[in-house]
LOBA-208962 format. One record per residue: residue in one letter; x, y, z of N, C-alpha, C in turn. Coordinates in steps of 0.2 Angstrom, whole numbers, plus 5000, padded with zeros to 4 digits. Atoms other than C-alpha are relative to their C-alpha. Example, Ala and Ser with C-alpha at 12.3 -4.5 7.8 and 13.67 -1.06 7.14 Angstrom:
BEGIN
A500449945000506249785039500450065000/S499649944999506849955036499650055003/
END
This chain:
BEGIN
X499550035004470157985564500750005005/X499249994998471957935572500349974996/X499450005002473457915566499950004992/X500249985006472757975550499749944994/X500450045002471857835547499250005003/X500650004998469857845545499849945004/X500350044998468657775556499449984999/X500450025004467457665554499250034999/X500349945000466057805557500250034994/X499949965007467057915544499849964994/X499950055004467157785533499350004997/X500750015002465257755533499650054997/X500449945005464757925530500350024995/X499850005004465857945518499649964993/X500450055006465057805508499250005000/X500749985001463257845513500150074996/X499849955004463658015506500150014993/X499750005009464457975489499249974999/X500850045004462757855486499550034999/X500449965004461857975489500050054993/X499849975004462658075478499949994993/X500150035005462457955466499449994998/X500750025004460657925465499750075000/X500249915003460458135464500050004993/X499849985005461458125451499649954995/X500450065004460157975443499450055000/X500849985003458558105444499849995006/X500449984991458158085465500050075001/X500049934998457558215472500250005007/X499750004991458258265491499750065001/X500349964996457458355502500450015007/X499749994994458258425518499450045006/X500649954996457058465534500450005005/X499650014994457758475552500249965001/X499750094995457858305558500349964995/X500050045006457958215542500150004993/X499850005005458458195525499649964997/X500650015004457158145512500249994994/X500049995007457558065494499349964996/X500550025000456258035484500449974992/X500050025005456357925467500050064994/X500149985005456358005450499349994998/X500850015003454358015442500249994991/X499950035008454357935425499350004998/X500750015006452457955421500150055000/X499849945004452458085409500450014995/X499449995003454258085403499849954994/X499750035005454558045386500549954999/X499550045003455557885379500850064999/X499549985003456858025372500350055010/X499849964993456958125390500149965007/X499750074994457157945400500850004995/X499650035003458357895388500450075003/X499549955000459258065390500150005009/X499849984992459258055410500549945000/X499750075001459957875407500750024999/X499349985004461357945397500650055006/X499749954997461758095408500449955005/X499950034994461957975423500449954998/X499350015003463257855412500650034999/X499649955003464057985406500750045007/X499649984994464558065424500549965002/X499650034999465257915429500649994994/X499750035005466257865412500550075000/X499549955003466958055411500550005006/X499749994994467458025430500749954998/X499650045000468457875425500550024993/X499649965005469257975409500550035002/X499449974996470058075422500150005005/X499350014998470957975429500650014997/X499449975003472657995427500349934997/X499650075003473257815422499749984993/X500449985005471657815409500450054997/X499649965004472357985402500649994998/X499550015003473957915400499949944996/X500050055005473257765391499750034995/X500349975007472357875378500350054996/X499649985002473757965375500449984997/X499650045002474957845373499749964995/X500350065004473757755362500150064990/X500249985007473557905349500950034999/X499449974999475557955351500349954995/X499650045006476457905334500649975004/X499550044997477657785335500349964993/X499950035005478457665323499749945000/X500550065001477557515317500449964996/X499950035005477857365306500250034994/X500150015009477457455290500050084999/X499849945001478057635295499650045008/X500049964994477457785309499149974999/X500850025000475557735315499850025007/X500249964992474657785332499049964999/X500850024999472757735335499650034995/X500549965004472157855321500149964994/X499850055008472957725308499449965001/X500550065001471457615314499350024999/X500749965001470057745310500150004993/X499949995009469557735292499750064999/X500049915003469657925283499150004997/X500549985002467957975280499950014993/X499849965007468558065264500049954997/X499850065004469157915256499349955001/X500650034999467657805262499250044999/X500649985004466357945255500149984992/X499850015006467157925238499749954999/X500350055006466857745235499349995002/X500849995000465057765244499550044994/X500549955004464557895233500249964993/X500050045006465157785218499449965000/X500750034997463957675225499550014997/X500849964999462457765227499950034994/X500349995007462357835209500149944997/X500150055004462457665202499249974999/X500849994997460657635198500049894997/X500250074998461057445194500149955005/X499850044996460957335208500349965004/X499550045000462157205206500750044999/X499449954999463357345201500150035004/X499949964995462957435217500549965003/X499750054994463257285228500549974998/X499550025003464857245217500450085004/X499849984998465557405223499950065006/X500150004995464757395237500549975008/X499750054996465757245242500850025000/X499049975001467657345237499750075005/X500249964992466857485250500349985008/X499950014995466857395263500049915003/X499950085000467457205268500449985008/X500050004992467257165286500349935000/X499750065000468057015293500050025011/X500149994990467956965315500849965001/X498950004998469856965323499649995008/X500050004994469656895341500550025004/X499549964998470656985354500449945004/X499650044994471956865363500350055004/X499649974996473056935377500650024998/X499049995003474756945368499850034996/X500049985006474256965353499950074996/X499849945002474757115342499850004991/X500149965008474057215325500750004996/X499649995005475157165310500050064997/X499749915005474857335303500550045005/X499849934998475157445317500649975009/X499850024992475957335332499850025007/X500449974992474857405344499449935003/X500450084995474157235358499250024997/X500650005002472557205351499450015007/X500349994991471957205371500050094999/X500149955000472457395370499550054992/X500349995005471657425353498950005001/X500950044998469757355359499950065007/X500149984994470157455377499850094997/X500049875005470357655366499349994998/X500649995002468757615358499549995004/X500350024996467957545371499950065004/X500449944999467957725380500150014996/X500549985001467157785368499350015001/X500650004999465557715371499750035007/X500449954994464257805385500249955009/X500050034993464457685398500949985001/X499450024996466057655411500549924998/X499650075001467457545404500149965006/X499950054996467557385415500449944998/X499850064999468557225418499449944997/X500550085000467357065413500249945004/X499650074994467456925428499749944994/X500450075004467156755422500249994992/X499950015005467156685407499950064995/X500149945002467456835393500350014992/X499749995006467756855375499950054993/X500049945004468357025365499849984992/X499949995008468157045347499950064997/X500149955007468557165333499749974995/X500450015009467657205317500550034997/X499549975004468857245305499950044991/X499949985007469057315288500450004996/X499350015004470057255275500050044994/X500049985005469557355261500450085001/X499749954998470657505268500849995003/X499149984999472557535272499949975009/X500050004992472857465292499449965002/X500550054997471257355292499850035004/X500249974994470257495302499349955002/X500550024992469157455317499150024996/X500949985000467157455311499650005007/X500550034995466557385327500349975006/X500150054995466757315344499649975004/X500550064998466057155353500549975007/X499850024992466257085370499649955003/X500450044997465456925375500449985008/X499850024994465356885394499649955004/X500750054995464556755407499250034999/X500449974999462956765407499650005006/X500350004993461756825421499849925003/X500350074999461256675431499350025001/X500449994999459556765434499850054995/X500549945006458356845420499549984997/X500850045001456556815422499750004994/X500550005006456056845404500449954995/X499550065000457756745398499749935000/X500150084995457356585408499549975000/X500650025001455556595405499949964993/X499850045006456056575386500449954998/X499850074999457256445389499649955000/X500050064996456356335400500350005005/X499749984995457256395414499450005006/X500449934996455756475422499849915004/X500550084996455056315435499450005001/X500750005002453356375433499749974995/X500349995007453256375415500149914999/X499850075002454356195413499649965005/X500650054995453256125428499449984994/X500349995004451856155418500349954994/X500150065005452356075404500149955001/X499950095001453055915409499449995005/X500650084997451455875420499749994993/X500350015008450655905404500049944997/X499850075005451555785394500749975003/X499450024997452655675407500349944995/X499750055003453655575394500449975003/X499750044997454755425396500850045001/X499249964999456455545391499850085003/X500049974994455755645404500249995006/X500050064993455655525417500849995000/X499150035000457755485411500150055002/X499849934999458055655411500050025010/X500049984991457455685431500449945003/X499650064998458455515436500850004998/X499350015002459955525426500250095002/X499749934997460155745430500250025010/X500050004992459955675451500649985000/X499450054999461355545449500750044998/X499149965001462755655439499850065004/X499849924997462255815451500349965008/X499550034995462755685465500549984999/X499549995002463955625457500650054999/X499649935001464855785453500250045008/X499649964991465255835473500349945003/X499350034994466855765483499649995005/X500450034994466055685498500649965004/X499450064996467755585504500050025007/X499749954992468055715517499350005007/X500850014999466055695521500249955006/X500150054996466155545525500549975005/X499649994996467855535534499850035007/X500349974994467055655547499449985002/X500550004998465555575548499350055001/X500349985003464455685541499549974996/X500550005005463655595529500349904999/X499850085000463755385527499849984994/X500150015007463855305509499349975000/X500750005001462055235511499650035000/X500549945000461255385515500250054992/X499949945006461855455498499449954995/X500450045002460655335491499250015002/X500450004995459455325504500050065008/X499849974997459355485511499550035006/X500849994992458355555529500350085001/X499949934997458055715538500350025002/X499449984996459455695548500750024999/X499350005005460855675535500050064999/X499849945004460255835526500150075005/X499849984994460155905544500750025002/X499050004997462055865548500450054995/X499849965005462555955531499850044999/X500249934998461556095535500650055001/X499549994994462656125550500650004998/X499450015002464156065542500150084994/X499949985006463956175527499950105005/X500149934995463556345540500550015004/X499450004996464956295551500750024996/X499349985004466356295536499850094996/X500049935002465456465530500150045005/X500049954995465656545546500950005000/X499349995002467756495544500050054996/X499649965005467756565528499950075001/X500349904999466956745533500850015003/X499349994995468356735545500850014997/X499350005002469756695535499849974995/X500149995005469356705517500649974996/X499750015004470956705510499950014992/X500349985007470456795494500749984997/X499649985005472056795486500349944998/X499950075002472456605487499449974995/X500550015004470656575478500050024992/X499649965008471156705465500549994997/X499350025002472756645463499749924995/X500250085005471856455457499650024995/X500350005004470656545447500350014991/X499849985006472156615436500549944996/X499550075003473256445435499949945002/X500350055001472156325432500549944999/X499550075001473356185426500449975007/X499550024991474356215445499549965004/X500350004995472856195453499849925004/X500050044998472656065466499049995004/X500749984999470656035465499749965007/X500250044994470655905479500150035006/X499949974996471256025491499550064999/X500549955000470156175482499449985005/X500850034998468556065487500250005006/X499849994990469256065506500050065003/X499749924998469556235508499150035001/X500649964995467956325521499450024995/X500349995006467356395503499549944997/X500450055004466856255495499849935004/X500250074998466756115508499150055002/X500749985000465156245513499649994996/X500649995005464356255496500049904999/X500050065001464656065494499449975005/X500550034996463856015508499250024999/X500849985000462456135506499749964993/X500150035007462456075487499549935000/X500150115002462355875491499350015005/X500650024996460955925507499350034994/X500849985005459656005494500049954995/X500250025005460155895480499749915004/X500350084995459755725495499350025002/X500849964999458155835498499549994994/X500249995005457955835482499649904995/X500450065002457855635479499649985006/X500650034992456955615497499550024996/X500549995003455755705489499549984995/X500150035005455455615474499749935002/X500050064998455655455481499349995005/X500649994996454255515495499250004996/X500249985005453255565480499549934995/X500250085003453055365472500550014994/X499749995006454355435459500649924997/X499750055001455155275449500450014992/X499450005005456555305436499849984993/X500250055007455655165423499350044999/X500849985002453955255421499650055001/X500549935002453155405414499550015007/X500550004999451755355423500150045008/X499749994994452655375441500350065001/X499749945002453355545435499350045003/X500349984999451655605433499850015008/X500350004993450855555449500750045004/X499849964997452355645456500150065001/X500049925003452255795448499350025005/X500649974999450455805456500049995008/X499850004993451155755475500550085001/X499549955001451955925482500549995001/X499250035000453655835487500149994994/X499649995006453955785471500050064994/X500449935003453155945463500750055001/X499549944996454556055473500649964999/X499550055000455855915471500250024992/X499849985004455855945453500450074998/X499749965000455756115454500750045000/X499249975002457556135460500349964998/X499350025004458256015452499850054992/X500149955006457756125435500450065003/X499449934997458856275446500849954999/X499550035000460156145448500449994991/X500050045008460256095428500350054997/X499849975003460156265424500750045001/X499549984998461656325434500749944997/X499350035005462756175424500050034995/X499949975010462256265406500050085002/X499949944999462256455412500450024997/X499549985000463856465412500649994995/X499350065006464656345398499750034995/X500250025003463256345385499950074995/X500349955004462756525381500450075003/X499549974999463556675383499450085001/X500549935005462756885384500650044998/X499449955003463457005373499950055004/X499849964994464157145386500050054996/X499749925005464857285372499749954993/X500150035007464257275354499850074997/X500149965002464357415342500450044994/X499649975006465057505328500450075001/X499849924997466357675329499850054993/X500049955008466357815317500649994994/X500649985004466057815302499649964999/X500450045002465257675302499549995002/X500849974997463957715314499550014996/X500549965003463257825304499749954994/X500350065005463157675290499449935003/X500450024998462057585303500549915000/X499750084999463657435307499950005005/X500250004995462957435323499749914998/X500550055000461657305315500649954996/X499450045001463357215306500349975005/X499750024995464257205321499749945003/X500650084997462557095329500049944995/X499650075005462656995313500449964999/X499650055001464256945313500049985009/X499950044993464156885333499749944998/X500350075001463056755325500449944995/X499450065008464556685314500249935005/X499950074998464956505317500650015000/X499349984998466656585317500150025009/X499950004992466156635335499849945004/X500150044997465556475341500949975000/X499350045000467256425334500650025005/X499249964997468456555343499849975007/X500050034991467456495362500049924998/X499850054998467656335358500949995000/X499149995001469556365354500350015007/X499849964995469656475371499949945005/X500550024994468656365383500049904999/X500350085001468756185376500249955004/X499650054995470056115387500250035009/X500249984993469656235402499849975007/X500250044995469456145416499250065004/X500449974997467756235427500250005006/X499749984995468256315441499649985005/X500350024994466756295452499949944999/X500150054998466256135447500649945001/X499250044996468256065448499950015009/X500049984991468056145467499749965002/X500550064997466456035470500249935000/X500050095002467055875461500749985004/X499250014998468955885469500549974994/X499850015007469455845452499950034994/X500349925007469555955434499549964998/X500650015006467855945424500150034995/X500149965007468056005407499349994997/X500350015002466356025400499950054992/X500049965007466056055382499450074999/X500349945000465756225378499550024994/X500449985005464356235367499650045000/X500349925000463856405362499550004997/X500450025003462056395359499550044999/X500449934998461356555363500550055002/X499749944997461656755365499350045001/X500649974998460656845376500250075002/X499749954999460857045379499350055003/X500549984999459857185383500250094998/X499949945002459657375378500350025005/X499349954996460857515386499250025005/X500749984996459057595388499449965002/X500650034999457157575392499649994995/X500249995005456757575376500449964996/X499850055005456857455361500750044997/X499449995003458757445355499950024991/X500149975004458857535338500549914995/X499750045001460257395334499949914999/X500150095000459357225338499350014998/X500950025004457457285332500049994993/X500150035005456957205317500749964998/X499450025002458757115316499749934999/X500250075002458156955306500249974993/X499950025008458556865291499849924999/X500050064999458156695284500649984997/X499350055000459456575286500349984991/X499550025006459656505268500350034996/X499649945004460056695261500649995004/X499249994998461756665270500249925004/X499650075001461956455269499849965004/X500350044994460756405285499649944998/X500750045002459356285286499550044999/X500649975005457856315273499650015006/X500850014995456356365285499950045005/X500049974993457256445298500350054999/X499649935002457856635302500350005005/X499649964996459156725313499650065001/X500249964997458456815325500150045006/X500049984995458656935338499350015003/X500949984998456956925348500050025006/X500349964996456157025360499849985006/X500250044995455956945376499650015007/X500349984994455257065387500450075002/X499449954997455957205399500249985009/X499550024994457157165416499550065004/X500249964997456557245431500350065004/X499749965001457657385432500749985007/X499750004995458757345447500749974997/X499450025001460557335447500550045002/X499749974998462157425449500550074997/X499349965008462957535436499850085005/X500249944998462157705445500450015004/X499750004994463357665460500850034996/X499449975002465057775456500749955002/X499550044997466657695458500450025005/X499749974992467057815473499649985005/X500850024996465457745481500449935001/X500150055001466057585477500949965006/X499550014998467957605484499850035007/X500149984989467257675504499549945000/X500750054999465857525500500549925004/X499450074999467557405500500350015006/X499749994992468257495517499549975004/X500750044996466657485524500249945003/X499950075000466557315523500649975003/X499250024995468357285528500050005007/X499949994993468157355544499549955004/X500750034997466657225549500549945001/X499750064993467257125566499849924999/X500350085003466356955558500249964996/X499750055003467356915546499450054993/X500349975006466656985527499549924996/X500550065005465156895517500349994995/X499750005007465756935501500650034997/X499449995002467556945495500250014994/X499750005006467356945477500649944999/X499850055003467956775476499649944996/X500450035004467556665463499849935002/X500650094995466156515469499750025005/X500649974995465456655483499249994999/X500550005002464056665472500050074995/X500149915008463456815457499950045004/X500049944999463656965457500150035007/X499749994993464756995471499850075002/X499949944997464757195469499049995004/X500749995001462557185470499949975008/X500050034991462857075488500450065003/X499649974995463957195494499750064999/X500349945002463057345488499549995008/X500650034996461457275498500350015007/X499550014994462657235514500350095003/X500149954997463257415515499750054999/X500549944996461757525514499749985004/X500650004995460857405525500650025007/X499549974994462657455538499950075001/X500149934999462257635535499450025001/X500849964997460457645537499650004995/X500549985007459957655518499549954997/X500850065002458457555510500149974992/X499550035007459457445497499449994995/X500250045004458057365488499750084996/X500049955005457457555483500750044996/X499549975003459057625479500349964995/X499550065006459657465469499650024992/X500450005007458157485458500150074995/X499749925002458957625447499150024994/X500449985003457157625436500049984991/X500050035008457957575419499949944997/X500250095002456957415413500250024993/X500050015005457857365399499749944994/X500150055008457457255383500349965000/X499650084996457957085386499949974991/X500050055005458456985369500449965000/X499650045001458956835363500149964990/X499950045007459756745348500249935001/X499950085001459856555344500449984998/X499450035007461156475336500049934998/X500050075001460656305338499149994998/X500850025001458956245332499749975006/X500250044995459056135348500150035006/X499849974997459656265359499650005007/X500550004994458256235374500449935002/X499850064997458656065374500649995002/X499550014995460356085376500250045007/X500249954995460056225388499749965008/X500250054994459156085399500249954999/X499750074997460455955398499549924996/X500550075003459055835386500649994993/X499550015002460355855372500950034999/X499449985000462155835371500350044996/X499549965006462555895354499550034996/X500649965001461756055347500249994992/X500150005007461156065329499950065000/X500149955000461756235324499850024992/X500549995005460756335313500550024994/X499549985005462456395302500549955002/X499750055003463656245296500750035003/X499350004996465256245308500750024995/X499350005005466256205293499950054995/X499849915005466756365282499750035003/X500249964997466356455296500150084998/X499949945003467256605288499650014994/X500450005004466256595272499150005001/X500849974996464556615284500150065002/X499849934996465456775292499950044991/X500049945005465656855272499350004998/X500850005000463756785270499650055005/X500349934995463156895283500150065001/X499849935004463957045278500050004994/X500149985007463457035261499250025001/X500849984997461557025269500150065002/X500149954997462057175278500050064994/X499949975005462757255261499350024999/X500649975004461057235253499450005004/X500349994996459957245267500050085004/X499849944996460557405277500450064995/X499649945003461857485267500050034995/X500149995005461457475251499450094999/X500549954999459957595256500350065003/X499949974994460757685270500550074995/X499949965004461757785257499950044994/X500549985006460557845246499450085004/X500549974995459857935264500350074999/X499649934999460158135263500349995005/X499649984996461358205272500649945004/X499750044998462258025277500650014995/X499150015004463858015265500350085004/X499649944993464158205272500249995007/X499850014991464158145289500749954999/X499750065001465258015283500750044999/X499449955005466458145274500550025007/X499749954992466758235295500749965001/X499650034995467758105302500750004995/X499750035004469358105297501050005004/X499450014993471058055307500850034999/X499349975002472458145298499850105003/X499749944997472958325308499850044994/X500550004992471658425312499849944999/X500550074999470858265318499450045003/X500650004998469158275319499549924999/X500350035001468658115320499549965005/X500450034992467058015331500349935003/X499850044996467957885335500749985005/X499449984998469257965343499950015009/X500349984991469057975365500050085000/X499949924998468558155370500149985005/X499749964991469558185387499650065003/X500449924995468358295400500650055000/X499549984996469358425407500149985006/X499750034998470458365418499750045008/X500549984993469458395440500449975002/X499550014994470658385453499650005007/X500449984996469158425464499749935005/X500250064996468858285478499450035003/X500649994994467158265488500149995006/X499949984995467958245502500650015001/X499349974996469658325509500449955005/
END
């Protein structure tokens, strides 16, 4: 170390060190012998669902209680429960917990009702949910406290590390009207969804095995459109002026195109990515992603970033018609479809145009739910399974069309040198369990449609889609993750990935990769933390595939756009007599219910517990 700055030595070991430290604290075993250090994975044959589940949790836990104490954190949960004056007198974050006491009372009115209709009558003055999306400005009429900060105190709560969301991203409260301050039932957080998830993509049509498969099958004629008309607008959609300016690329060959063009765009596209390693200018990229309206897309699409991916873009999608074209493929006829499907140029040809298509609807069309859950008391009343019901309000397709409708797209403006707005039609939600085990919250979550105003025939369904193959990065600490970002900084070649937006997903997971393979560690076993979670999804369109593969434009969704509000109180009145009705009838639930209560003592669970407070660093 000079001048009290690390080197790039210390640095390393610092951050090989922490990682390990990190996949100890997941359940690896270490072994130390003379020469060598030895970690071995966690063994899971044998272990119980409840003793995974509980190693899972421990290993959340560590990191979420490290980020509690911090000091910026601590003064935000402080400040958050710190009376103050409000619109409609003194309130503080406990105004938005509803008193358990008071909410045992009208439960247990409830619960001895032995008619029905009279339960679910004062069932319905119990408890009267309603979805509040969080803007950035926007502030609680009752209590004046930013609804951003109201969604972030709850949010720790939950077992996992509160996060930023990159990308497209939208919070929501569940609210409570039947109570004084409109308290908090629940919070919801939709964000981008993954670009890859094999069980996902296979249910889609995603999957390029699965959809090969079918279309040789049955090569239709709005098949046949569909592969001619998705070559022409993904040609279309890239800036080429600069291209061909430089002689790169010649407007015949975009037509008619040979080994040599996609050749030169190769090279073209590896030569502007070896600039940008060099001189990224992360903060000029970042700065367009936040003020869209300034941005000058014609100069974005020039910039080392995107003249690379463009080039690469136009050489695989010119690959892509040589292919077809080599194939005997002819735009007017199924039958030419066919015979190409069965040549392997056109076979492979299709293939990535189906990756191509999916990466236009990824990102606009569907969304996964990131956070979704109930706080105390409601927990214990099972609003967890409310909270997933109302995600499927046509109140939510309403709020991302509201947010997103006249968003220009970042990357694909880059590509085209001009905004694209594409309409955000939200047609699907896909998510997955915290654990390895079926979600308590999304199993059996079903109803049919016309008990809450849908089409006859059809139900709301979270379904089961499989499990993920455990790999990811949530096990890596954020002290791991801040010597991962030195690291990296110090590399003589200019940095692969800058966490700018249009590098490519999941920026931390590339840089994870990059620096254990710097340090000597064996990324693809360390990545895989073990936890295969429970992949599900919900529809919201009847046509939801097809719009997902770009076949239709406009989805038919399964609940009626218009009185969208009036399908949100239809869904929580299902929940009334499906879940709740029951759920307080269960010993020892309205007791539970009775604990929480937010008036001095507080004792209530939706309240953040603060660790004690660790000054203790790992390293000096």
């Amino acid at each position: 170390m000079s001048n009290g700055t690390a080197t790039k030595a210390e640095v390393a070991l610092k951050f090989a060190c922490s990682a390990v430290v990190d996949v100890v604290a997941q359940g690896w075993q270490l072994a130390v012998a003379k020469k060598r250090v030895a970690l071995c994975s966690p063994k899971r044959e044998g272990a119980s669902p409840d003793e995974v589940k509980q190693r899972i949790r421990e290993g959340h836990l560590l990191e979420r209680d490290a980020q509690l104490r911090e000091p910026s954190v601590r003064e935000f949960i402080k400040g958050m429960e710190q009376r103050r004056l409000g619109p409609k007198g003194w309130v503080s974050i406990f105004s938005l917990m509803r008193d358990g006491r008071e909410l045992r009372r009208k439960l247990q009115e409830a619960s001895t009702e032995q008619r029905h209709e009279q339960r679910l009558e004062l069932l319905r003055d119990a408890v009267v949910p309603y979805l509040q999306v969080v803007e950035s400005e926007a502030v609680c009429e009752f209590t004046g406290l930013r609804l951003t900060d109201i969604w972030r105190y709850f949010r720790h709560t939950w077992v996992s590390t509160y996060k930023s969301l990159p990308g497209r991203s939208m919070m929501i409260l569940v609210r409570d009207a039947a109570a004084p301050c409109h308290p908090v039932i629940g919070i919801a957080a939709l964000g981008s969804s993954m670009a890859q998830q094999t069980q996902r993509d296979r249910w889609i049509g995603w999957d390029s095995d699965k959809f090969l498969e079918q279309l040789t099958a049955k090569p239709t004629a709005r098949m046949c459109r569909w592969v001619h008309e998705s070559v022409e607008r993904l040609i279309g959609s890239i800036h080429v002026a600069d291209l061909l300016v430089d002689g790169i690329i010649e407007r015949r060959e975009l037509k008619s195109p040979t080994d040599r063009v996609i050749s030169r765009l190769l090279r073209d596209a590896e030569r502007a990515a070896s600039f940008h390693r060099l001189d990224p200018d992360a903060a000029k990229h970042k700065s367009n992603t936040n003020t869209q309206a300034e941005v000058d897309w014609e100069k974005q699409a020039r910039t080392p970033l995107f003249r690379s991916k463009r080039a690469k873009t136009l050489a695989l999608l010119l690959g892509i018609r040589a292919g077809l074209k080599a194939a005997g493929y002819n735009s007017n006829s199924s039958a030419s479809l066919k015979a190409a499907l069965a040549n392997p140029q056109g076979h492979n040809a299709v293939r990535q145009l189906v990756r191509l298509v999916k990466a236009e609807h990824v990102g606009v069309d569907m969304m996964d739910i990131i956070i979704c859950g109930a706080v105390a008391p409601y927990n214990v009343l099972l609003g967890g399974k409310l909270v997933c019901l109302l995600l499927t309000s046509p109140e939510v397709v309403a709020f991302y069309r509201v947010r997103y409708g006249e968003q220009a797209s970042i990357i694909a403006s880059s590509m085209k040198g001009a905004p694209v707005v594409r309409p955000p039609n939200l047609v699907l939600l896909a998510t997955t369990s915290l654990y390895g085990v079926g979600s308590s919250q999304y199993n059996r979550l079903r109803l049919p449609l016309e008990e809450v105003g849908g089409k006859a025939g059809h139900r709301l369904e979270y379904v089961e889609l499989g499990a993920s193959k455990g790999y990811g990065s949530y096990h890596f600490s954020q002290a791991s993750v801040d010597y991962l970002e030195t690291l990296l900084g110090r590399a003589g070649d200019g940095r692969k990935v800058n966490s700018i937006f249009g590098e490519g997903v999941n920026p931390l997971m590339r840089k994870l990769r990059d620096g254990l393979a710097e340090v000597g560690l064996p990324s693809d076993e360390l990545l895989k933390h073990g936890n295969a979670r429970v992949v599900y999804g919900v529809q919201l369109a009847e046509n939801f595939r097809e719009v997902l593969l770009g076949l239709d434009a406009k989805p038919r969704y399964l609940l009626p756009l218009r009185g969208a509000g009036d399908s949100t109180q239809r869904l929580a009145e299902f929940w009334r007599k499906r879940w709740l009705a029951g759920r307080i009838t269960r010993p020892g639930i309205l007791e539970e219910v009775f604990k929480h209560t937010p008036s001095y003592p507080i004792t209530h669970g939706a309240r953040v517990t603060l660790p004690e407070s660790d000054e203790a660093e790992l390293f000096d």
